[in-house]
C-alpha positions in Angstrom: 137.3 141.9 94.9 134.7 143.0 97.6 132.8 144.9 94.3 132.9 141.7 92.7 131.5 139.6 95.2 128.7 142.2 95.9 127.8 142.4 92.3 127.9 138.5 91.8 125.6 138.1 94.8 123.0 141.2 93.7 122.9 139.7 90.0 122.2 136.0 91.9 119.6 137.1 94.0 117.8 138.9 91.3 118.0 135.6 89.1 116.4 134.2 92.2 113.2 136.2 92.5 109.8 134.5 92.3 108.9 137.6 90.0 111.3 137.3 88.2 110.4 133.2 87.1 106.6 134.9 87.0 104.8 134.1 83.8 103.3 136.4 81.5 99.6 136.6 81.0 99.7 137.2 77.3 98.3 133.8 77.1 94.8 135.6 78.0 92.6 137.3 75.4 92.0 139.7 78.4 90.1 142.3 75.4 87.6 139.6 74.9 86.0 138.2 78.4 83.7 135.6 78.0 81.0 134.3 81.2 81.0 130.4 81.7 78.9 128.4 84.1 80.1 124.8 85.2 79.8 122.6 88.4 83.6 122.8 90.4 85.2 119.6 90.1 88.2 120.8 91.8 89.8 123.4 93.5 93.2 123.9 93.9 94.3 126.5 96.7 98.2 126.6 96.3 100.8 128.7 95.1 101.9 130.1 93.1 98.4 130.6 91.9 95.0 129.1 92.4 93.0 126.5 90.5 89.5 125.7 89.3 88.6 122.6 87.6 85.2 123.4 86.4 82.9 120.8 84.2 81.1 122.8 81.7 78.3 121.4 80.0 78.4 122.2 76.1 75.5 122.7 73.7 75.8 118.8 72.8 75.4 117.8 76.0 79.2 116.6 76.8 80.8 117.7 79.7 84.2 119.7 79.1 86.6 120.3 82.2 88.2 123.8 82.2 91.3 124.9 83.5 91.1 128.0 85.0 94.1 129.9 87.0 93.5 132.6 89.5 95.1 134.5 92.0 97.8 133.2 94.7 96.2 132.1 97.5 98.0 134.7 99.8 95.5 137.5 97.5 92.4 135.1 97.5 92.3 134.8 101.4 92.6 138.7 101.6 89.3 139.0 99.9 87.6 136.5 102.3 88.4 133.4 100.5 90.1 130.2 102.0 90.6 126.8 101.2 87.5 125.6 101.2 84.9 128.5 99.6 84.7 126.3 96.7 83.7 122.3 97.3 83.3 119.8 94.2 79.6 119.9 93.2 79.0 123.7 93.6 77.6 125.4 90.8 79.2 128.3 89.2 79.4 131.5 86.9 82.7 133.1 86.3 83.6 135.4 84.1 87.3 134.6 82.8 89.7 135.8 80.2 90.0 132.9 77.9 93.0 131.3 76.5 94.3 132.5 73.1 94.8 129.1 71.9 90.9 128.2 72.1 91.6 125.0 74.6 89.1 125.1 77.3 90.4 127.6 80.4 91.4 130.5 80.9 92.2 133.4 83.8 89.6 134.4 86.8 89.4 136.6 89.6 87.6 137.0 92.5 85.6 139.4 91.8 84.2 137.6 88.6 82.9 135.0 90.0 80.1 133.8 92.0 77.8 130.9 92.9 75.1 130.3 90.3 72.2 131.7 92.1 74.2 134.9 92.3 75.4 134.3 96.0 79.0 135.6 96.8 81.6 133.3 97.1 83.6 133.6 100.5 84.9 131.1 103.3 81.8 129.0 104.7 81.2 128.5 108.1 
């Protein structure tokens, strides 16, 4: 019986694990990067993973928003970054592995991105 419950209770906790609920990044052409610039509309510091709403001006002049998923928080902030190193109305360039689908976002990290004018993004004082 006691083998029982202590297999039940392993096989639950398992079925429990964040990672284990973690999706798959095959949605990502990762082999084929593409650079977009945009002015933040929004950004969404929570987990399980990061946000950027970015308004990308297209060649007709329309405006497209992009959804674009990065890293959990917990991984941002150990690379400088916290809530705030993005505001709405900053200008940015971020290279991002686009979505296979073709809809407008895609899959960023930290260390593709920066402020238009080159300038690192971090936590401002």
């Amino acid at each position: 019986m006691r083998g029982r419950l202590t297999g039940f209770l392993v096989s639950a906790a398992l079925a429990c694990d964040p990672a284990a609920a973690h999706h798959s990044f095959a949605m990502f052409d990762q082999d084929h990067p593409i650079e977009i610039e945009g002015v933040v509309h929004e950004f969404r510091f929570t987990a399980p993973h990061t946000f950027i709403i970015l308004d990308v001006s297209q060649a007709d002049g329309k405006t497209t928003a992009w959804a674009l998923e990065g890293g959990a928080p917990t991984a941002l902030v150990r690379d400088g970054w916290l809530p705030d190193s993005l505001r709405p109305g900053d200008e940015v360039k971020v290279r991002i592995a686009p979505l296979r689908s073709g809809a407008p976002g895609g899959w960023w990290t930290v260390h593709q991105i920066h402020f238009r004018d080159g300038t690192a993004i971090l936590s401002r004082p």
